[in-house]
C-alpha positions in Angstrom: -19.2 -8.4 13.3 -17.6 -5.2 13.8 -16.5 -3.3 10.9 -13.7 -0.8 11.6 -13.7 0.5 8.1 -16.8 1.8 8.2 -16.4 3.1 11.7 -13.3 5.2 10.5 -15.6 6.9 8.0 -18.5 7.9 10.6 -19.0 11.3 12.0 -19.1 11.5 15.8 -23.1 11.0 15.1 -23.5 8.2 13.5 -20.9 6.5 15.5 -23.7 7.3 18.6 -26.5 5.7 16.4 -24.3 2.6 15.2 -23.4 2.4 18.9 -27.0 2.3 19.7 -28.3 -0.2 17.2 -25.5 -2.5 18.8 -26.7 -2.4 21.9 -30.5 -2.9 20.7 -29.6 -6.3 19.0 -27.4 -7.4 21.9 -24.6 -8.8 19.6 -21.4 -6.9 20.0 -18.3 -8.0 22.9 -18.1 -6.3 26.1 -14.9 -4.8 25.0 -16.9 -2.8 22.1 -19.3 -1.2 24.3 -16.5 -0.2 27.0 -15.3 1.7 24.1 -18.1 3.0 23.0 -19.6 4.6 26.2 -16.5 5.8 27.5 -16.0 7.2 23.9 -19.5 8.8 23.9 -19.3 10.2 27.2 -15.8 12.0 26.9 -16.8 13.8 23.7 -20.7 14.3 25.4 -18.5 16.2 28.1 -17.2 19.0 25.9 -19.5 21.9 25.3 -18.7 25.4 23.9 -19.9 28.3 26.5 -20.2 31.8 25.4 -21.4 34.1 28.2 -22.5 31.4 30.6 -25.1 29.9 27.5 -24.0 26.7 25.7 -23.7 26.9 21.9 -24.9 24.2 20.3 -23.3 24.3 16.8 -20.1 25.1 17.9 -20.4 22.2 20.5 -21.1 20.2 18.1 -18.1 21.0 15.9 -16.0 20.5 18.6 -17.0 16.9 19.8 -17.0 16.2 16.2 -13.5 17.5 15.7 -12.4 15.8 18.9 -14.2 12.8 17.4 -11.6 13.0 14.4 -9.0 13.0 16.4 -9.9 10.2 18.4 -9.7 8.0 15.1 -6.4 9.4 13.9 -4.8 8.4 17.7 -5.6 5.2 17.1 -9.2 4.2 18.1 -9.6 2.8 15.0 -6.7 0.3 15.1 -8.3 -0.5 18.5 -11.6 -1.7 16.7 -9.3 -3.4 14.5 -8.0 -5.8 17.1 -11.2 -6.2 18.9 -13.0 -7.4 15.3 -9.8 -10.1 14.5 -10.5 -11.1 18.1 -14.0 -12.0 18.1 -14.2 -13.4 14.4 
């Protein structure tokens, strides 16, 4: 079952490990891992270049912030629905 709770309270991280474990037991709708992968890769996209050469913390503080604002747009509520759909 999904829980959008706790996916609200994840860092861009863990929401890519929870995503993962999902996928490993094989138990989570199609609409859940649209979300998620299209999720993942729009954030993966964003990288911080200073000079031509990537910078990994800041990258990282980016897709984390872009991560945030994801869940305050409404991918959250979006979780929401899918969980009351599939219970």
């Amino acid at each position: 079952m999904i829980n959008s709770s706790r996916i609200s309270s994840m860092s861009f991280k863990e929401f890519c490990d929870y995503c993962g474990e999902r996928t490993c037991d094989g138990q989570w709708p199609l609409e859940f891992a649209l979300v998620c992968i299209t999720t993942i890769d729009e954030i993966n996209k964003i990288k911080y270049k200073k000079f031509g050469f990537v910078m990994r913390k800041k990258t990282d503080e980016l897709r984390e912030k872009t991560w945030q604002i994801r869940l305050e747009e409404g991918l959250g509520a979006y979780f929401d629905f899918v969980s009351l759909y599939y219970e």
